[in-house]
N, C-alpha and C positions, 0 to 999 in steps of 0.2 A: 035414624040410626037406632039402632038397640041399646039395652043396658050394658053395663061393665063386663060384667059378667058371660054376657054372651056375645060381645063384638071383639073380633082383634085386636092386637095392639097396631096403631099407628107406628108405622118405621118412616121415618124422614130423610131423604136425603142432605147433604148439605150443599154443595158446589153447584151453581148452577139454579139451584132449587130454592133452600131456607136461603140461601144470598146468590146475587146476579153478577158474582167473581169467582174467583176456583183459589182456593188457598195456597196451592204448589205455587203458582205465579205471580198470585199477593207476595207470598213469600220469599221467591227468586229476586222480582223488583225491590223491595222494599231490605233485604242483605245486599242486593248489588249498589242500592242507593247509598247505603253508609259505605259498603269497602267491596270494593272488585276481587280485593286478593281474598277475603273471607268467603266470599262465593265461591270463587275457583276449588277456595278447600273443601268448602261444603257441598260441592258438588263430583270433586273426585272422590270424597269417601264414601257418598252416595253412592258414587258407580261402583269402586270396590265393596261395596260394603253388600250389592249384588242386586239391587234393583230397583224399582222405583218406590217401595216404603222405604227401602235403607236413606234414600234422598233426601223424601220427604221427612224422615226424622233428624236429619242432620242438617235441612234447609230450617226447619222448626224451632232447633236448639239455636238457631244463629239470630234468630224474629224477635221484632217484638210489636207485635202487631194490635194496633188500640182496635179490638172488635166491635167496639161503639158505634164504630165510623162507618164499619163497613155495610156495602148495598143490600139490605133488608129487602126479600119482595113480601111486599106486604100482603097480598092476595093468600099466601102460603103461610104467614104470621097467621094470618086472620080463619085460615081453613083450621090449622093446627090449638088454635085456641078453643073454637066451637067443638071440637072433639075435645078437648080436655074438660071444659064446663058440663058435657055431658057425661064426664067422669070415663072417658075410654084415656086407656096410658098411654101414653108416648115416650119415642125411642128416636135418638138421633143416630142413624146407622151411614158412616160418610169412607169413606177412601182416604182422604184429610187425613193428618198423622192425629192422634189421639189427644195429646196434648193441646193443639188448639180446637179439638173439637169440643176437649171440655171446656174454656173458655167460651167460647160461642155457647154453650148449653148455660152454662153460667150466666151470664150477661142476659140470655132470654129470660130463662125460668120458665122455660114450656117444655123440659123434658125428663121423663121418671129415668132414664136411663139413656148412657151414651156407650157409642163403641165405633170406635175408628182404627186405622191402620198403625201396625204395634213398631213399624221400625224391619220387621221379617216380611210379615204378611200386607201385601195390600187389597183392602176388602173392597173389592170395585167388581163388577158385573157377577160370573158366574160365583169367586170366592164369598160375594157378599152372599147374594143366593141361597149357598149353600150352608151360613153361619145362619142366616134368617131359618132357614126349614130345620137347622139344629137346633136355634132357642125355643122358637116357634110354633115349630109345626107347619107343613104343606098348607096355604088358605089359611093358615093361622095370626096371618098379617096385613094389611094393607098397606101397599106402598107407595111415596112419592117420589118420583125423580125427572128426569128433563133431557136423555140422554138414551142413544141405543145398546150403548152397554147397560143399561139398567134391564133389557130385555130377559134376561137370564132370571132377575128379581122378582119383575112383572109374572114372569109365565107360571112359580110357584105361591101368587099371592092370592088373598080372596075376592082384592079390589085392586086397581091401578088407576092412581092419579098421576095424568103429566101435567108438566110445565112447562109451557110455549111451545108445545114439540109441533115439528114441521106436519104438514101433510102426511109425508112417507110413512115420519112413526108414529102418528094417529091411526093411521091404517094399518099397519104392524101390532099395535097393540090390543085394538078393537078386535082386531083377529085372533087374538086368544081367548076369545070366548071367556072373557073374564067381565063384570063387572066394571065399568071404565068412567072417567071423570075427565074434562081435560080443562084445566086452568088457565088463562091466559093474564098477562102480567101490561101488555100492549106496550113493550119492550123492544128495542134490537129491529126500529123502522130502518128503513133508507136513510132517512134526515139524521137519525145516531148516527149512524156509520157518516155521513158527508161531513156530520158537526166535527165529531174525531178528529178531522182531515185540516180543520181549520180553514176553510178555504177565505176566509174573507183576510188571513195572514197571506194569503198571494201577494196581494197587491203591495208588498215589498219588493216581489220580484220585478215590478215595470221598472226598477234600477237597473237591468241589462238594458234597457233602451237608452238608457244617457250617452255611453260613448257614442253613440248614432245620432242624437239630438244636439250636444255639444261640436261635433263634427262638422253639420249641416249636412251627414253624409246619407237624403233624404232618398235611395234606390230600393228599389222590390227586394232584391237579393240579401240586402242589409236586413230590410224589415224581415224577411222571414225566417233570416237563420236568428234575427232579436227575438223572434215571436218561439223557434225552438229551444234556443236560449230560457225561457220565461218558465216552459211548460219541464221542462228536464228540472231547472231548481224549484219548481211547486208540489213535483213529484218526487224530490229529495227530502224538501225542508217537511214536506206532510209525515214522511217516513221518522223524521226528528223529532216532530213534533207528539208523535205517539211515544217513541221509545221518554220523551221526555213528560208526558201524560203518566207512564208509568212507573216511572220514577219518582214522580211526586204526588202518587194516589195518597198517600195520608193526609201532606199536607195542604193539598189540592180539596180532600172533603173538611178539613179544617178551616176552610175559607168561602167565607158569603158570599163571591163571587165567580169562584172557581168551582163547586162543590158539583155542581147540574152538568160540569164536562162530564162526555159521555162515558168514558172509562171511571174515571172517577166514582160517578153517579150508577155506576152499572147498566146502562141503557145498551152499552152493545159489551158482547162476550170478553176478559183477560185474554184468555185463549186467543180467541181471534185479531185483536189489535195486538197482540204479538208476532202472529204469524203473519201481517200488512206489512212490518216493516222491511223486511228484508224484501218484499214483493212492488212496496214505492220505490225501494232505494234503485233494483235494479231496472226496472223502467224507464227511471231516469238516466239511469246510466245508459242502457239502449240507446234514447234518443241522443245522449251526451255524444257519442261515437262517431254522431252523423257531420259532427260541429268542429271536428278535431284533437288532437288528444291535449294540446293547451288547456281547451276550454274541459277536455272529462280532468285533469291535474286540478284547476283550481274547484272545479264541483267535488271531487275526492278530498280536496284540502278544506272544501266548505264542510264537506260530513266529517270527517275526523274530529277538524276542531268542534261541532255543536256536540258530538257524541262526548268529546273530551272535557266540554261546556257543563253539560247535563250530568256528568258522572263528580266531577269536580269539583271543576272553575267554578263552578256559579257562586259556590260556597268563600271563594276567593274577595276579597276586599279590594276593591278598583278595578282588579285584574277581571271580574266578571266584564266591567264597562267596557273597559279596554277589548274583550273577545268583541262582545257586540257588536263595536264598532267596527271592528276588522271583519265580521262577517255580513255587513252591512257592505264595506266596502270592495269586496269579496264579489257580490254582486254585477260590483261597475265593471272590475275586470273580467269576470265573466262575459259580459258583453260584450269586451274589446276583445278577447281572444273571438271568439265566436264570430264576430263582423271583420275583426281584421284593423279595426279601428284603435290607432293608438291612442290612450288619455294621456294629455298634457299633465304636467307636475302641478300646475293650478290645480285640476280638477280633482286629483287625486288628495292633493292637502287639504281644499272645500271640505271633499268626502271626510275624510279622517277627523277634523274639528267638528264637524256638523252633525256627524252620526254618533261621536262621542257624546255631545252634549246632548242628542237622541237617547242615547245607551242611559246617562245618568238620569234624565227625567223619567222612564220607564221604571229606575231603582227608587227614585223619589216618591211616586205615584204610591209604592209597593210600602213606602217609610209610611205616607202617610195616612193611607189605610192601616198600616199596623196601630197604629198611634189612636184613631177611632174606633179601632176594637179592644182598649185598649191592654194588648200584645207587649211585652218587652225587647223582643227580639223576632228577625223573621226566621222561618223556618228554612233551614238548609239553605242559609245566607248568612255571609259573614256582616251584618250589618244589625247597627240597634238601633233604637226609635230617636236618640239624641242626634244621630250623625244625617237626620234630614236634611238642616238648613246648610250642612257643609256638601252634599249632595247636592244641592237645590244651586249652590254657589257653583261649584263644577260643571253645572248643566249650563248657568247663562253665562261663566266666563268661555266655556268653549266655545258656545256658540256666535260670542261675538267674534273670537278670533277668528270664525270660519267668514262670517262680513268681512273682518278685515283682510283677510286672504281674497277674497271676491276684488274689492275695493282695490287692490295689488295688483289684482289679475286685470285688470280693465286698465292700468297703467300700462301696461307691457306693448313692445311694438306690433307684433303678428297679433293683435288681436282687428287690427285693424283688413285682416285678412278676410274675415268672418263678420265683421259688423262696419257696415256705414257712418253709423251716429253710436262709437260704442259709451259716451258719454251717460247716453240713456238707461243704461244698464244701473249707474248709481240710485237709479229709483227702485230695482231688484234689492240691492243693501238698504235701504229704508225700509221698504216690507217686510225685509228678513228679521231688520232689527226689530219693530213689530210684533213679528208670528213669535218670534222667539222669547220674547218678553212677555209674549201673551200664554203662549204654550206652559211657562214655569209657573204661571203667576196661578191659572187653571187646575196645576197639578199641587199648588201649594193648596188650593181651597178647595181639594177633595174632589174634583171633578172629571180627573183623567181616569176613567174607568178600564182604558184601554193600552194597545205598543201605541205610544204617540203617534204614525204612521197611520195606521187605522182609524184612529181619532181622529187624524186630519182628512180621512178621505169621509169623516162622517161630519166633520164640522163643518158649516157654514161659514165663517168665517174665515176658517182657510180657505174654502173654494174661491172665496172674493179674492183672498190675498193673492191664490194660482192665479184666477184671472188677468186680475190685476197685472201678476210679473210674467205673465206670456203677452201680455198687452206691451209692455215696456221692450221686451225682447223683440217684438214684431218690430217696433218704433225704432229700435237700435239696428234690425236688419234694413229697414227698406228706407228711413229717413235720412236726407241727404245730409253730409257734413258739413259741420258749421264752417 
């Protein structure tokens, strides 16, 4: 590169570009996370106020966004530095309302000058363009950004650096017979996008298979509308699980364990896991339709309530635990609308004890990590680091009562319908008592890294214990009575 004197200034984009999230939508998520109704205003005065700067000034004034945190790419840190060491100026020139743009210029200190969107004007494609070739001059700039609206910028610059840009607008931009750069961050794989998706939280959903396994109602028809059943709530709950990824991108990069989620971490686009949700939900519901309209009610009442979870409840003291486990159990009926299979009142009280004291260990896990970092309180949780071991108490009294309810159920007369030797079945309440006591005792000594669920489809020792009580249940189907 040349000296000061005779190279342009660097103009930087921001969104997309100096960081791998868009501020509108940091922004949106992060107002709707505190108050729904504060959105709604900030977002009707934005529209009256006449377009999308007015918006983004009034989603701004609502923010309070820790720039710390946010997705840094570094490839573009490290470009924007080597130009300033060689003394050429830099300019942060963004769409972003102005206000956080200075922030961001702040916090770096890689830039002689900022200029973002005033609230009237939004400086994004042709408008930026044409404020660049006013400070400028035509060629009197080079620019970086990551977008085809930036093409307007590009075409009057002296140089154009992209950022991750596809094929298409590599070849769009090479075409302007400009001087060209193209950056790559090695960002925005397939595996971001699958990670998003959470897929290894499926395995929640083989709970529509219970009312069919508790039935012994072992037919093709059962299994497959179970197996439609599975794929409609993995295709719902993924859509949750994003909406609720972006809900908690701050506190989510505030956390050792959470922080490398892909939205979080910026590995795949705001924008785009914004626009999955509404695209999982109704997939799900497509397949939902095929299953009955019982079974799309309780999936509609599974998303309300997690939507109503994520914006809220979660925040709520027991009442979080309390959803959990209603949307765990939420599940089982799902199945039975679906197959047609009624659950008994046993099975359904099992669930309700069982997955409560699931629900609270997942809160306990979360206390006691707070407590190793050492944290006072969790984030957008109504819980402190003192109310662990009263937590930790709630997780193994429920879960005995859900034994005891098993233990009940194996008394009753029709169970003698379904089991041989249902006798056998008391060795399933030993294991449980067991897993359960092992399960709390794990998460007391910092070792639940995971939803307990997943933990157990990872741990070895629960697999012995599954074996184990599908062993016992074989024994109580096929051995003869005493």
């Amino acid at each position: 590169m040349s000296t000061a004197s005779s190279h342009p200034v660097l103009a930087v984009d921001l969104d997309g570009t100096l960081i791998s999230s868009d501020l509108l939508y940091e922004s949106f998520w992060s107002v709707l996370a505190e108050s729904p109704v504060r959105t709604a205003g900030a977002i009707a005065r934005g529209i009256s106020g006449g377009g999308r700067a007015s918006l983004k000034r009034h989603l701004s004034a609502e923010v309070t966004l820790d720039v710390a945190r946010l997705p840094y790419n570094k490839v573009v840190l490290d470009y924007v530095r080597e130009c300033r060491a060689k003394g050429i100026r830099t300019a942060l020139v963004t769409a972003s309302d102005q206000s956080l743009a200075d922030e961001v210029a702040a916090y770096t200190g890689l830039f002689d000058e900022v200029h973002g969107s005033d609230g009237q004007h939004n400086l994004k494609g042709a408008a930026k363009a044409a404020f660049l070739v006013e400070r400028f001059g035509a060629g009197g700039y080079d620019y970086i950004g990551d977008a085809k609206a930036d093409m307007p910028v590009w075409a009057e610059a002296r140089k154009a650096i992209t950022v991750d840009a596809g094929g298409q607008l590599r070849g769009a931009v090479d075409g302007l017979d400009r001087d060209a750069t193209h950056l790559t961050t090695g960002k925005g794989q397939l595996w971001d996008w699958l990670k998003a998706l959470r897929p290894h939280q499926w395995m929640k959903n083989v709970l529509v298979f219970l009312p069919m396994l508790a039935g012994h109602a072992f037919f093709l028809g059962v299994f497959w509308h179970s197996i439609l059943a599975l794929i409609a709530f993995s295709l719902v709950a993924s859509s949750v699980y994003l909406m609720n990824d972006l809900l908690d991108l701050d506190s989510d990069r505030a956390n050792p364990r959470k922080k490398d989620r892909s939205l979080a971490a910026g590995t795949i686009p705001i924008a785009g896991g914004t626009a999955l949700i509404p695209v999982l939900f109704l997939a799900g519901l497509a397949i939902a339709l095929a299953l009955g309209w019982a079974f799309v009610g309780i999936l509609v009442l599974y998303y309300l309530l997690t939507v109503a979870y994520s914006l809220h409840l979660k925040q709520r003291t027991i009442i979080d635990i309390w959803v959990l486990s209603v949307l765990y159990t939420l599940r089982i009926l799902a199945g039975a609308a679906a197959t047609g299979i009624v659950p008994s009142i046993w099975l359904m009280a099992f669930a309700i004890f069982f997955f409560f004291s699931l629900a609270a260990v997942k809160r306990q896990a979360e206390l006691v990590d707070l407590i190793a970092r050492d944290e006072a309180a969790l984030r957008r949780r109504g819980y402190h680091r003192d109310d662990v071991l009263l937590v930790a108490m709630i997780a193994i009294a429920s879960g005995y009562v859900s034994v005891l309810v098993m233990a009940l159920y194996i008394r009753t007369p029709f169970i003698n319908e379904l089991y041989t030797f249902p006798q056998a079945l008391l060795g399933i309440c030993l294991i449980l008592l067991y897993w359960i006591s092992r399960i709390v005792m794990v998460t007391h000594r910092g070792e639940m890294h995971h939803d307990p669920l997943v933990f157990a489809a990872r741990d070895r020792v629960s697999h012995i214990c599954l074996v184990l009580s599908a062993a016992t249940g074989a024994i109580a189907s096929v051995a003869p009575p005493l």
